[in-house]
C-alpha positions in Angstrom: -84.5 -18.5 -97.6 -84.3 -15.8 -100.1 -86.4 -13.0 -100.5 -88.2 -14.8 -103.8 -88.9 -17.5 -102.2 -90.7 -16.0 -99.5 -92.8 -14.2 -101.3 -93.6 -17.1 -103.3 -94.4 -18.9 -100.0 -97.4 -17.4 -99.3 -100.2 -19.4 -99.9 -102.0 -18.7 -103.2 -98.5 -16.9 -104.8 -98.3 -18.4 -108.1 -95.1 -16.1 -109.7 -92.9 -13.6 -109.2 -91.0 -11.0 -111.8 -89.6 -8.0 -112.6 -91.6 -6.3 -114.8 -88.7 -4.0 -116.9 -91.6 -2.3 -119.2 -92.9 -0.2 -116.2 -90.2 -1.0 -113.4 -92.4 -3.0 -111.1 -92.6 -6.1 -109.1 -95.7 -8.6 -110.4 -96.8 -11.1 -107.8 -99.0 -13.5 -109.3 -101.6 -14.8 -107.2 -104.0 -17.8 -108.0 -106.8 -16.1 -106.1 -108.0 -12.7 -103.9 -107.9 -14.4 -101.1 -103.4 -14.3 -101.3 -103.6 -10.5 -101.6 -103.3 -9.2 -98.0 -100.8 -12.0 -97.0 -98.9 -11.4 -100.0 -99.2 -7.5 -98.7 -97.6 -8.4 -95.5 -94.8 -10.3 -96.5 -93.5 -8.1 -99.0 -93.5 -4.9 -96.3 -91.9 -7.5 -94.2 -89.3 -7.9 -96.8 -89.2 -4.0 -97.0 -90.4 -3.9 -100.2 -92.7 -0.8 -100.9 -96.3 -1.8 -101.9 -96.3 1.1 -104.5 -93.6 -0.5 -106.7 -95.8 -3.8 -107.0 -98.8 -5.1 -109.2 -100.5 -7.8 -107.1 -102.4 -9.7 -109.9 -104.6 -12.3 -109.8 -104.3 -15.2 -112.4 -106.5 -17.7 -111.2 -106.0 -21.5 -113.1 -108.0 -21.3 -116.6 -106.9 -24.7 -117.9 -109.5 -26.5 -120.0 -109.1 -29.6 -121.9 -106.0 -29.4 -122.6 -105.6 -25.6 -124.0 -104.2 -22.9 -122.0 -106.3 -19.4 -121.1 -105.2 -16.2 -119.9 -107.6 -14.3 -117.2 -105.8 -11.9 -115.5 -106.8 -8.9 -113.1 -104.6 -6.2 -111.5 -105.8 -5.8 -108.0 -103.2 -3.3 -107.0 -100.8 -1.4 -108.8 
């Protein structure tokens, strides 16, 4: 399994990119609760927690219309 989809194994991962703009990883994460097993697996992975944006994005889907509610837990 590769290293994206281990990450996006953890429960309560929702997406994973690149971010080019500021040269970070973004996990998305559907609520707080993900963050410190997201946190493990990526220093697993050897991936250094200061070159990620944990960020929770929890479902905001109401009759039919799409909202955004994001919030950068770590950066």
């Amino acid at each position: 399994m590769g290293a994206r989809l281990r990450v996006l194994s953890v429960d309560g991962a929702s997406s994973l990119d690149f971010d080019e703009r500021v040269g970070y990883l973004r996990v998305g994460l559907v609520d707080a609760e993900a963050v410190e097993t997201a946190q493990a697996k990526l220093e697993n992975l050897g991936i250094p927690l200061d070159q990620v944006i944990l960020q929770v994005e929890p479902p905001a889907i109401a009759w039919g219309q799409w909202a955004v509610r994001t919030r950068v837990l770590a950066a």
